[in-house]
LORO-159648 format. One record per residue (C-alpha): residue number from 1; y, x, z. Coordinates in pm, 1 decimal, padded with zeros to 6 digits. Each point is the difference from the previous one (the first is absolute). Layout:
N
@nr->NUM yy->Y xx->X zz->Z
...
//
This chain:
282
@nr->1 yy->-19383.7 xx->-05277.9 zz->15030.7
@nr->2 yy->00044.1 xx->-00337.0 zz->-00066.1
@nr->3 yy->00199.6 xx->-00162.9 zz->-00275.6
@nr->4 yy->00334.2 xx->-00070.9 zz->00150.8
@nr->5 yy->00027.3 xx->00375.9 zz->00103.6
@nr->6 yy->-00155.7 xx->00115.3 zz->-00324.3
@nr->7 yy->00259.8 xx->-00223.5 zz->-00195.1
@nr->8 yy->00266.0 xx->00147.4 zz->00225.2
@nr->9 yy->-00105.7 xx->00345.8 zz->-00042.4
@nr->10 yy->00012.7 xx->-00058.7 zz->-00371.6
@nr->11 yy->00336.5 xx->-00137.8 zz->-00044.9
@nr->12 yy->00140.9 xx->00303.0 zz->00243.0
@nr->13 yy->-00168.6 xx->00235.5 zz->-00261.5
@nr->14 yy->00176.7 xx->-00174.8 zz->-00312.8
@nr->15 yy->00358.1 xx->-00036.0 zz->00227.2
@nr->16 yy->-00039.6 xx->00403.2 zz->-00036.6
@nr->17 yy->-00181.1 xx->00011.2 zz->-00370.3
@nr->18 yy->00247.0 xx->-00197.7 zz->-00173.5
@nr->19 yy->00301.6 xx->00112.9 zz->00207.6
@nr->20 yy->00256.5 xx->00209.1 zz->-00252.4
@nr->21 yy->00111.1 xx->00171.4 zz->00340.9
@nr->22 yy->-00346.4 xx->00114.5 zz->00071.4
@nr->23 yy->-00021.4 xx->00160.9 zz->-00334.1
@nr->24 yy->00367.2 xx->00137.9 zz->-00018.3
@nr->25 yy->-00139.2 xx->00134.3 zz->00300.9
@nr->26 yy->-00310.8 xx->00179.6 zz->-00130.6
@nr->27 yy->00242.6 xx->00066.1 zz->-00315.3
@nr->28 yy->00247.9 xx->00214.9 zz->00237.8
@nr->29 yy->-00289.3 xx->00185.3 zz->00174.9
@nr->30 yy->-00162.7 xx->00135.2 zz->-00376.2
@nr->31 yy->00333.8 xx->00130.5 zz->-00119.2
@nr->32 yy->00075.2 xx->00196.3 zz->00327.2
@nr->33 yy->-00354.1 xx->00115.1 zz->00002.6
@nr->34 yy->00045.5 xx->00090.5 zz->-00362.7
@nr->35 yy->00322.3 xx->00151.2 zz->-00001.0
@nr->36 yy->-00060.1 xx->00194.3 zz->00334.5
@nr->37 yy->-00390.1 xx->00112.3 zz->-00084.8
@nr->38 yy->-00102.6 xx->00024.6 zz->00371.4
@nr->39 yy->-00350.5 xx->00142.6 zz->00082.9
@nr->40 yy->00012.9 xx->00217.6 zz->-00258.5
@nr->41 yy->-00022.1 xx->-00204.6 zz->-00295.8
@nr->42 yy->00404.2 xx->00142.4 zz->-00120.3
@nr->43 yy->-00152.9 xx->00337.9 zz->-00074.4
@nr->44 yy->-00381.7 xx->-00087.4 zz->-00074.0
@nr->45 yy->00099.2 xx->-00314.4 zz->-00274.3
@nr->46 yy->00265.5 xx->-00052.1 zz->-00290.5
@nr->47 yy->00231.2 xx->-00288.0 zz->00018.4
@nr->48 yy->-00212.0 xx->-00272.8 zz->-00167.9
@nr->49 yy->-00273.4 xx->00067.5 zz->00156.9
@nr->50 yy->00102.7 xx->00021.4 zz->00337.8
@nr->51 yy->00169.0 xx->-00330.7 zz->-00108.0
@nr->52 yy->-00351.6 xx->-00142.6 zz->-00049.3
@nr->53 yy->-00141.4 xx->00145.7 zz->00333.9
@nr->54 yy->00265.6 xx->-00175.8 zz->00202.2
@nr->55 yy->-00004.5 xx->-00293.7 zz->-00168.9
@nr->56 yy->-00392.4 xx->-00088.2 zz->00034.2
@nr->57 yy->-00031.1 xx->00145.1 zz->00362.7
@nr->58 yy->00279.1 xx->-00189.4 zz->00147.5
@nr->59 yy->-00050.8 xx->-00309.7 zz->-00219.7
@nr->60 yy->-00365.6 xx->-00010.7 zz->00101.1
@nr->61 yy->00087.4 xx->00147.2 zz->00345.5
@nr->62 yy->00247.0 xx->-00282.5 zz->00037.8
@nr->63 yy->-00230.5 xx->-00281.2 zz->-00060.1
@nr->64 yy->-00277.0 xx->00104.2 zz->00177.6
@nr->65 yy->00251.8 xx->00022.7 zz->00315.5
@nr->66 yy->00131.5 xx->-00308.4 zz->-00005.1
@nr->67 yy->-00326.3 xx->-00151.0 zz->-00036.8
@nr->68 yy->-00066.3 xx->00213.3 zz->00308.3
@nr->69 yy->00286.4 xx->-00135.7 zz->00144.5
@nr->70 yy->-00021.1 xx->-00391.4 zz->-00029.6
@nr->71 yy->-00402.9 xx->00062.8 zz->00126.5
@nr->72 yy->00145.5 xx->00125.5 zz->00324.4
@nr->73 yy->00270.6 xx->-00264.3 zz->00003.8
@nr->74 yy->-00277.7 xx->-00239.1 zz->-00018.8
@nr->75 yy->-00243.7 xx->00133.3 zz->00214.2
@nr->76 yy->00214.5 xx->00154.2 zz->00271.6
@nr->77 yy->00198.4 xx->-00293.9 zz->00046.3
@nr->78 yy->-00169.6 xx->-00175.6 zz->00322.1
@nr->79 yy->00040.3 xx->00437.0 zz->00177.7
@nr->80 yy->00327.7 xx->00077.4 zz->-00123.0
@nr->81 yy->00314.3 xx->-00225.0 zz->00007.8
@nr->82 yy->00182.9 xx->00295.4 zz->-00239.8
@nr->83 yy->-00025.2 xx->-00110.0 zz->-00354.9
@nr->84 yy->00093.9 xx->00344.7 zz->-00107.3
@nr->85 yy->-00216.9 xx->00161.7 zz->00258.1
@nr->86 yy->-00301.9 xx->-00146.3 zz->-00142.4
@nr->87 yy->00086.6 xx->00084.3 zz->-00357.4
@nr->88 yy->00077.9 xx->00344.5 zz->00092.4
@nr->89 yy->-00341.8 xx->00003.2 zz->00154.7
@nr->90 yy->-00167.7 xx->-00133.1 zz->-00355.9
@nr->91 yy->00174.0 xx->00215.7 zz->-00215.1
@nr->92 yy->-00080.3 xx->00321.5 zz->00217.5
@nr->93 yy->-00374.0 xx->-00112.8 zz->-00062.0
@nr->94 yy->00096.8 xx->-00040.6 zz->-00358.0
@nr->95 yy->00042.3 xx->00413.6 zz->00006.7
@nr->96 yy->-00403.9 xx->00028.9 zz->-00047.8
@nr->97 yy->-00033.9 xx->-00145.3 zz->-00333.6
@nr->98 yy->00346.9 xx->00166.5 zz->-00096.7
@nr->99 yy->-00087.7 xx->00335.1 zz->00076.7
@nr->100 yy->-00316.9 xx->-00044.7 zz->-00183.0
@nr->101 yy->00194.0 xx->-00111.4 zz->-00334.7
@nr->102 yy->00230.8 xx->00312.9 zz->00048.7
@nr->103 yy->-00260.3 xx->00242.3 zz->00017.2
@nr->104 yy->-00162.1 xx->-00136.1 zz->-00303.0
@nr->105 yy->00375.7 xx->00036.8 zz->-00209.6
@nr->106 yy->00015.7 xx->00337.9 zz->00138.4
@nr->107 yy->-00300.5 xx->00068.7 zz->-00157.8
@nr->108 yy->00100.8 xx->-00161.7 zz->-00307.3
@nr->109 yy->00341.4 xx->00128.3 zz->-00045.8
@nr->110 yy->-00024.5 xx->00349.3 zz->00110.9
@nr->111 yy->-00382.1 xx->00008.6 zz->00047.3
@nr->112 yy->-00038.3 xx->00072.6 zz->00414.6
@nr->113 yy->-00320.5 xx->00029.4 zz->00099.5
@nr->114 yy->-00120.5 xx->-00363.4 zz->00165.1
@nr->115 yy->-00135.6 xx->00094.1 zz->00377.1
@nr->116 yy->-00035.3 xx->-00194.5 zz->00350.9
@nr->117 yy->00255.2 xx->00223.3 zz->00084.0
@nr->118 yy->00278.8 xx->-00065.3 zz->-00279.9
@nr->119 yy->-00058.2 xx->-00366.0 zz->00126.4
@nr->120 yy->-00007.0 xx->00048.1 zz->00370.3
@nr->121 yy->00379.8 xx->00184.6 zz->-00094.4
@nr->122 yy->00134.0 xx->-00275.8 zz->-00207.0
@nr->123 yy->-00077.4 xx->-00251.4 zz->00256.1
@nr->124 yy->00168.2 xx->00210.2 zz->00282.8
@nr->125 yy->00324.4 xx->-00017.5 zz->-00264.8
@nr->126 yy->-00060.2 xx->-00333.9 zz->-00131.2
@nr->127 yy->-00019.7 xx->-00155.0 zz->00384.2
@nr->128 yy->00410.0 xx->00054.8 zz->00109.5
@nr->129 yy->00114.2 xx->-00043.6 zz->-00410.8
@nr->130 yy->-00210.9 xx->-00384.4 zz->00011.8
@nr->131 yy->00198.2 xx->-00101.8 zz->00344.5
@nr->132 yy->00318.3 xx->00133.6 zz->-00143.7
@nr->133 yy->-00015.0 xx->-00166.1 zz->-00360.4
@nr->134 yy->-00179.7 xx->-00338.0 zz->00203.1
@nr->135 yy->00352.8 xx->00022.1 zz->00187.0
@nr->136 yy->00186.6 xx->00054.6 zz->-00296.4
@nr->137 yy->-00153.4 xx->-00273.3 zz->-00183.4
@nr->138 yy->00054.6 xx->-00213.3 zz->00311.7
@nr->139 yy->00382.7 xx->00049.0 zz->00003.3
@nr->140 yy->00040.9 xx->-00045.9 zz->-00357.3
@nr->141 yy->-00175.5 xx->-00300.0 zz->-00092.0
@nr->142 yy->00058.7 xx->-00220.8 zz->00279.0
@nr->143 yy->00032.3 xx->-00343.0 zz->-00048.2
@nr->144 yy->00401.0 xx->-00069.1 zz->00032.7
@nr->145 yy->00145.1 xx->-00325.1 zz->00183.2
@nr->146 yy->00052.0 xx->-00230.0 zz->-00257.8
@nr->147 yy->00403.2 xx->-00060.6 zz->00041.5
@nr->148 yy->-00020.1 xx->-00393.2 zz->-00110.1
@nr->149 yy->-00151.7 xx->-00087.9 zz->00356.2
@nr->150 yy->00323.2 xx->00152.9 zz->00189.4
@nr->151 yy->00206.0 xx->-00104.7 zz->-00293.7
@nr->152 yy->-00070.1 xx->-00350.3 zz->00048.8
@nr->153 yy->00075.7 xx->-00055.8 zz->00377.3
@nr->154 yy->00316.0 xx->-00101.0 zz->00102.7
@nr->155 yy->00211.1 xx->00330.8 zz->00159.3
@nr->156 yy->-00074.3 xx->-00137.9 zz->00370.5
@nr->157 yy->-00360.7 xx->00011.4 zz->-00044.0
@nr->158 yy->00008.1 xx->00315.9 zz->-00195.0
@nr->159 yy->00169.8 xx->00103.5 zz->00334.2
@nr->160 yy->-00197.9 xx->-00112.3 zz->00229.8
@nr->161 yy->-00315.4 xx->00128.6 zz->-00234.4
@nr->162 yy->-00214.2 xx->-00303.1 zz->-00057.8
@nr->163 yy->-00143.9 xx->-00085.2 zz->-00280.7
@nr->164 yy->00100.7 xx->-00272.7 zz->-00130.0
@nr->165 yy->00021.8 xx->-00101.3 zz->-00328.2
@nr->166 yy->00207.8 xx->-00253.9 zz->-00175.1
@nr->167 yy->00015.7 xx->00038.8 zz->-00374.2
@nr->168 yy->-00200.3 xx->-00214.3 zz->-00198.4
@nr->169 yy->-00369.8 xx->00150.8 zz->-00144.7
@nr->170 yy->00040.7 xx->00142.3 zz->-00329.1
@nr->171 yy->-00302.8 xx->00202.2 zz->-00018.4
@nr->172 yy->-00332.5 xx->00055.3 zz->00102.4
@nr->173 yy->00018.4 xx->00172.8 zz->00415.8
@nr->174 yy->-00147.9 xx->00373.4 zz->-00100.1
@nr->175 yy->-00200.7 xx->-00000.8 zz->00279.5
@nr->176 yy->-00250.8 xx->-00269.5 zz->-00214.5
@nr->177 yy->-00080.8 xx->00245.8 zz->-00237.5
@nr->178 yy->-00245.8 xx->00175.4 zz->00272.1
@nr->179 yy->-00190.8 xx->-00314.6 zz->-00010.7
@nr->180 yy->-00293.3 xx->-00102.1 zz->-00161.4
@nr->181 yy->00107.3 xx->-00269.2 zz->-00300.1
@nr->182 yy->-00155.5 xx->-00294.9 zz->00172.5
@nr->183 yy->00235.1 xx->00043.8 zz->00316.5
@nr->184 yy->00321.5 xx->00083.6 zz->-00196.6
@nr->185 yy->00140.7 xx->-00349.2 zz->00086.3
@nr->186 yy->00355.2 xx->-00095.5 zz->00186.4
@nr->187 yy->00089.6 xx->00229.1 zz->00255.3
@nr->188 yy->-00056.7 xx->-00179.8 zz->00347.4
@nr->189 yy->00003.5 xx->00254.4 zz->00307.1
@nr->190 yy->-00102.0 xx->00330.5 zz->00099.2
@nr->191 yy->-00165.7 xx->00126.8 zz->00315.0
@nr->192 yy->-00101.4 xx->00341.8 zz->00141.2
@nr->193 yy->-00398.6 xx->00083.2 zz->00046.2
@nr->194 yy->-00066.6 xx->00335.7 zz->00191.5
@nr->195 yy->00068.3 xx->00198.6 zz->-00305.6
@nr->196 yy->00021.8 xx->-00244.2 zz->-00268.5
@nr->197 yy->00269.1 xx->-00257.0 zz->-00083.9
@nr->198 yy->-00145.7 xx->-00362.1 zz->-00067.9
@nr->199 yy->00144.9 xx->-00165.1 zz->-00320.3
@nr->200 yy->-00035.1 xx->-00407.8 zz->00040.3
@nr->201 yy->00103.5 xx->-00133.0 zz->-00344.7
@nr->202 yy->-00052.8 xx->-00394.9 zz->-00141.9
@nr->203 yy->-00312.0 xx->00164.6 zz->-00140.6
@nr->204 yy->-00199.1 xx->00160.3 zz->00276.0
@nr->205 yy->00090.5 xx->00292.6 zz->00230.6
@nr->206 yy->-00073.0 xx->00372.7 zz->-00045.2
@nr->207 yy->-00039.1 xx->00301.5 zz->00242.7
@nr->208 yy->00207.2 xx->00294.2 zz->-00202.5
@nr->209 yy->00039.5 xx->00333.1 zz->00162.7
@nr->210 yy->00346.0 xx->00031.1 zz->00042.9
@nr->211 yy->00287.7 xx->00073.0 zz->00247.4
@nr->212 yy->00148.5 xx->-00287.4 zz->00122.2
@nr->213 yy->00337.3 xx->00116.2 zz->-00039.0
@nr->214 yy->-00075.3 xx->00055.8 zz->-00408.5
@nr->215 yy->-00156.6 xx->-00324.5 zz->-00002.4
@nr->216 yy->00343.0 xx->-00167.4 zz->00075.8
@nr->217 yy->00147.6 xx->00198.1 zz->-00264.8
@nr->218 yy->-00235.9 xx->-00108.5 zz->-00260.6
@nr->219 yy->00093.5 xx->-00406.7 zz->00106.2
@nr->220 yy->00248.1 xx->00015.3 zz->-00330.6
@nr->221 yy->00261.7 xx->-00272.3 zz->-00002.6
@nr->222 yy->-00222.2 xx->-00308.0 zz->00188.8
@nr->223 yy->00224.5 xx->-00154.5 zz->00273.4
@nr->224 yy->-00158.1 xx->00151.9 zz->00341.1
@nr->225 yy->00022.0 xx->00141.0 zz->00277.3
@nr->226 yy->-00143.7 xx->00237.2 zz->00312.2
@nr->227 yy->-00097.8 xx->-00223.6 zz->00301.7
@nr->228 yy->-00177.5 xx->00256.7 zz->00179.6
@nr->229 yy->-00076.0 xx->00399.0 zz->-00055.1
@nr->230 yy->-00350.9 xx->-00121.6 zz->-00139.2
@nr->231 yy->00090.9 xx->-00335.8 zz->-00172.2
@nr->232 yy->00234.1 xx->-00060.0 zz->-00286.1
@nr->233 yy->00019.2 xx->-00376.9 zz->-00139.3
@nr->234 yy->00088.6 xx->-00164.7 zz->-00331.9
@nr->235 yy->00309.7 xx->-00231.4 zz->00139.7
@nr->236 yy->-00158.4 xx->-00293.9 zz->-00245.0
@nr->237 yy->-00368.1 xx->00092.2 zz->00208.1
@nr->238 yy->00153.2 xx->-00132.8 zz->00311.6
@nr->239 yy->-00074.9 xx->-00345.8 zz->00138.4
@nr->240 yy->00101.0 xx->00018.0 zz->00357.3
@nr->241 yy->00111.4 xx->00196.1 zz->00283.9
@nr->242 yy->-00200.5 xx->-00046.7 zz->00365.9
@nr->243 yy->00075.8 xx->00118.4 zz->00320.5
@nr->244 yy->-00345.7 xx->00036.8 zz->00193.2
@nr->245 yy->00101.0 xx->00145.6 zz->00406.1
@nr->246 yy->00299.6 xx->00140.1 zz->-00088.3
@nr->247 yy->-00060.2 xx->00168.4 zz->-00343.6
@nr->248 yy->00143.9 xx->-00089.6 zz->-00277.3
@nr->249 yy->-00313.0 xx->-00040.0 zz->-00303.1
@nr->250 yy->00023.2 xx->-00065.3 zz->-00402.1
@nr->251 yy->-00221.7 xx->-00223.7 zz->-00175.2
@nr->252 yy->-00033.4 xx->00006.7 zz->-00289.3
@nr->253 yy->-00155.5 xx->-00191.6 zz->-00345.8
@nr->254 yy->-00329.4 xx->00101.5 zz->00043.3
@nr->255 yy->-00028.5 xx->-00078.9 zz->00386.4
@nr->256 yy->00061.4 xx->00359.3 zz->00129.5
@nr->257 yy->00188.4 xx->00072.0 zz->00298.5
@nr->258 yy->00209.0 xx->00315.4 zz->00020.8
@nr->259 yy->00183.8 xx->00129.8 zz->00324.1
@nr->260 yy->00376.9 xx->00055.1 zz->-00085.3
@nr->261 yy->00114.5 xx->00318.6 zz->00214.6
@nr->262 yy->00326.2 xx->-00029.2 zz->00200.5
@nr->263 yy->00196.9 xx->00201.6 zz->-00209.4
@nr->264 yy->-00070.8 xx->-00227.4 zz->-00311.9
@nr->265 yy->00051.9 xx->-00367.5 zz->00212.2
@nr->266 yy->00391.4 xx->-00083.1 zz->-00070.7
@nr->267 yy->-00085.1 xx->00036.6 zz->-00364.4
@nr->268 yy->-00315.2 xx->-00162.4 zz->-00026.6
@nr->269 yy->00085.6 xx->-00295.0 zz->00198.0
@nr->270 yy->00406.2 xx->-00030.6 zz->-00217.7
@nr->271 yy->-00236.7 xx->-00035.9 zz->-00313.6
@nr->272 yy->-00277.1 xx->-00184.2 zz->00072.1
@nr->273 yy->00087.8 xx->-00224.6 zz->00320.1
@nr->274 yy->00097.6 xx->-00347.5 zz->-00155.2
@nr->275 yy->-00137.2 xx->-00328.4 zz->-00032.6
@nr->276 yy->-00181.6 xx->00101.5 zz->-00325.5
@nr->277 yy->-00169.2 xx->00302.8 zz->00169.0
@nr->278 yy->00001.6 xx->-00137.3 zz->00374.6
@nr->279 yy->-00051.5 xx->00228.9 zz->00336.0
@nr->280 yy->-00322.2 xx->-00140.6 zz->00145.6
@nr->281 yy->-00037.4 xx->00092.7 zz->00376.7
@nr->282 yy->-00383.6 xx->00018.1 zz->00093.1
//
């Protein structure tokens, strides 16, 4: 694995660690477990105790899960296009070393016997419970649209659903808080790579597994827009506009020349098509 995917990997991982969703989640899951004592664990333990069963078998269950989970993201991704799919896959993996930590509570709290064949059952239950809690965990802490970007477009573009943004920067874009310090510079433009989404900022550029689509969420407040389903460009990144046998292409600060799809044309060319940003025909 090399570092941009292990850096990726590793800021998926905290996204779900430090998520107060996640752990509402695992929260919710421990008191229904708790208060409904399934598998036998009403009749076989007193409250507290059954309490502290729960709560170290699905806290440790959890974790192990989603680390599970963001493995098969990571590794999957170039076989599977589902993101959800491929955690799904990782956390049903993830049902070996759980059903291994509930046989030894089993033994501890009510004192089963520990056998190859206590395990082999606890992974047959632990299998369809991983996929449904990975699914779970999946609905509940996904990352949400942030509302500024369709707050800040004028009602005709919100319309029309481009993403453009005209409010002045006031913080930070989110999406530079996946990148590694040295690259966390000025947002410039954003571009799809098989499975990754290329961040270009004034400090570098950064491969960061992510969905394109969440990528444009995560551009904050900084005045931009879609050009094309994989490009997205910082308005102040553009230099020029060039038409090169009939297509219409966006340079921009750094030299780079993106293809602006039809649908995207009219409002490329009404922003950017005047004598200080001039349409060069090739």
């Amino acid at each position: 694995m090399n570092e941009g995917k292990r850096q990726s990997a590793l800021r998926e991982l905290e996204g779900f660690l430090l998520s107060p969703r996640y752990w509402l989640t695992v929260g919710v899951v421990v008191a229904v477990f708790t208060i409904s004592g399934p598998f036998g664990t009403l009749k076989a333990m007193p409250l507290l105790p059954r309490l502290a069963f729960w709560l170290l078998l699905q806290g440790v269950a959890f974790c192990v899960a989603v680390v599970f989970a963001v493995a098969g993201n990571l590794l999957l991704a170039p076989l599977l296009p589902s993101r959800l799919l491929r955690m799904m896959i990782g956390s049903a993996l993830a049902a070996l070393p759980i059903a291994a930590w509930i046989v030894v509570l089993q033994a501890g709290f009510v004192n089963d016997p520990v056998t190859l064949g206590e395990f082999a059952e606890q992974v047959t239950v632990s299998v369809p419970l991983c996929m449904i809690f990975c699914l779970l965990t999946f609905l509940t802490t996904g990352r949400p649209a942030q509302p500024a970007v369709l707050a800040a477009q004028p009602p005709q573009a919100a319309a029309a659903g481009e993403e453009t943004v005209t409010r002045p920067s006031t913080a930070p874009p989110a999406i530079l808080a996946r990148l590694k310090p040295d690259n966390r510079g000025h947002l410039l433009r954003l571009s799809v790579q098989d499975h990754y989404t290329e961040v270009v900022t004034s400090r570098g550029r950064e491969l960061i597994l992510l969905r394109f689509a969440d990528a444009l969420n995560e551009t904050g407040d900084t005045p931009g827009r879609r050009i094309h389903r994989s490009h997205w460009v910082a308005d102040a990144h553009v230099e020029a506009l060039k038409r090169d046998k009939g297509k219409l292409f966006l340079v921009t600060g750094d030299g780079a020349q993106l293809p602006v799809s039809r649908p995207y044309e009219a409002e490329v060319r009404r922003c950017f098509a005047s004598p200080a940003r001039p349409e060069r025909v090739a």
